[in-house]
C-alpha positions as CSV (number, residue, x, y, z in Angstrom):
1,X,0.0,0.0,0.0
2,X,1.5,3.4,-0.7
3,X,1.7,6.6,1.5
4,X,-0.2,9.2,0.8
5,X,1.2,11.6,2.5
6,X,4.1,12.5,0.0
7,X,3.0,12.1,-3.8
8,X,5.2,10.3,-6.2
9,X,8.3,11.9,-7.5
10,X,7.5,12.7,-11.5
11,X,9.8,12.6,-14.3
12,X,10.1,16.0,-14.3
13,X,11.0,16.5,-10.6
14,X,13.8,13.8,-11.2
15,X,15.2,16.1,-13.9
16,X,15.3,18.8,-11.8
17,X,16.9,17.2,-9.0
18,X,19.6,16.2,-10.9
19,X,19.9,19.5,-12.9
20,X,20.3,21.1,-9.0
21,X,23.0,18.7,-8.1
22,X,25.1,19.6,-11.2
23,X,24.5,23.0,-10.5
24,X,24.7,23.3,-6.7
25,X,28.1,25.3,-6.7
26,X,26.8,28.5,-8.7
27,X,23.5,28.2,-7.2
28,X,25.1,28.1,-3.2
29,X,26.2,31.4,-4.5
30,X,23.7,33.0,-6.8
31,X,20.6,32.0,-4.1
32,X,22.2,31.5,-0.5
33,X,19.5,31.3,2.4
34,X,16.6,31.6,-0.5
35,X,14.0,28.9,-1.8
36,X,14.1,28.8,-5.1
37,X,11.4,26.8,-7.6
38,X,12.8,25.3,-10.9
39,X,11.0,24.2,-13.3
40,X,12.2,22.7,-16.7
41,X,16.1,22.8,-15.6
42,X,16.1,26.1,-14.7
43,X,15.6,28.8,-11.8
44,X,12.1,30.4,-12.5
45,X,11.9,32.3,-9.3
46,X,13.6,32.7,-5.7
47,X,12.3,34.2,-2.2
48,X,12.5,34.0,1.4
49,X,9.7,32.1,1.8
50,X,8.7,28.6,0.9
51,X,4.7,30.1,0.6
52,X,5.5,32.6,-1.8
53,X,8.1,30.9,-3.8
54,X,5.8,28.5,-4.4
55,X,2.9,30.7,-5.4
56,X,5.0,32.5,-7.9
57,X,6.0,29.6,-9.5
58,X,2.3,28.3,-10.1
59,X,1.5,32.2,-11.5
60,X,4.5,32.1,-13.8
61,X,4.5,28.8,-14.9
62,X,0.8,27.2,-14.5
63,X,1.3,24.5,-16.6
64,X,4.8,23.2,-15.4
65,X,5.7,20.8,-12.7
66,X,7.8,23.2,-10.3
67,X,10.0,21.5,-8.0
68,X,11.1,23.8,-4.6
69,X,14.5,23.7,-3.0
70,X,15.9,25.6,-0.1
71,X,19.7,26.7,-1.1
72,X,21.8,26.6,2.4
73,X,24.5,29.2,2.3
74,X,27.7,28.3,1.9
75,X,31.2,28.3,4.2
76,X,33.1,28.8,1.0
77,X,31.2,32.1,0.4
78,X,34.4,34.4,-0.6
């Protein structure tokens, strides 16, 4: 029986997680301490807040899956 609780990861999700680990360096620096939503390989939007990063996304890009991450700062920050 599956769990409910978190739906299944799609396709396009699993693109975006892997786009976000081959670009975690420049985006540690571009977006530290922000959530940012991606959506079709590429940073669509970025905020403070989880809430209104994720709103944006869904009013910029309706009909995309949009996948959020939080971007933890970075001790190599020059």
């Amino acid at each position: 029986m599956m769990n409910n609780e978190e739906p299944a990861e799609s396709d396009e999700d699993k693109k975006n997680d892997q786009w976000l680990k081959e670009n975690y360096l420049d985006l540690i620096q571009d977006y530290p301490n922000l959530w940012i939503a991606v959506a079709d390989q590429q940073v669509i939007c970025k905020g403070n807040s989880k809430r209104s990063v994720e709103a944006e996304a869904r009013r910029l890009a309706p009909d995309k899956t949009s996948s959020l991450y939080f971007i933890e700062p970075s001790d190599i920050m020059p």
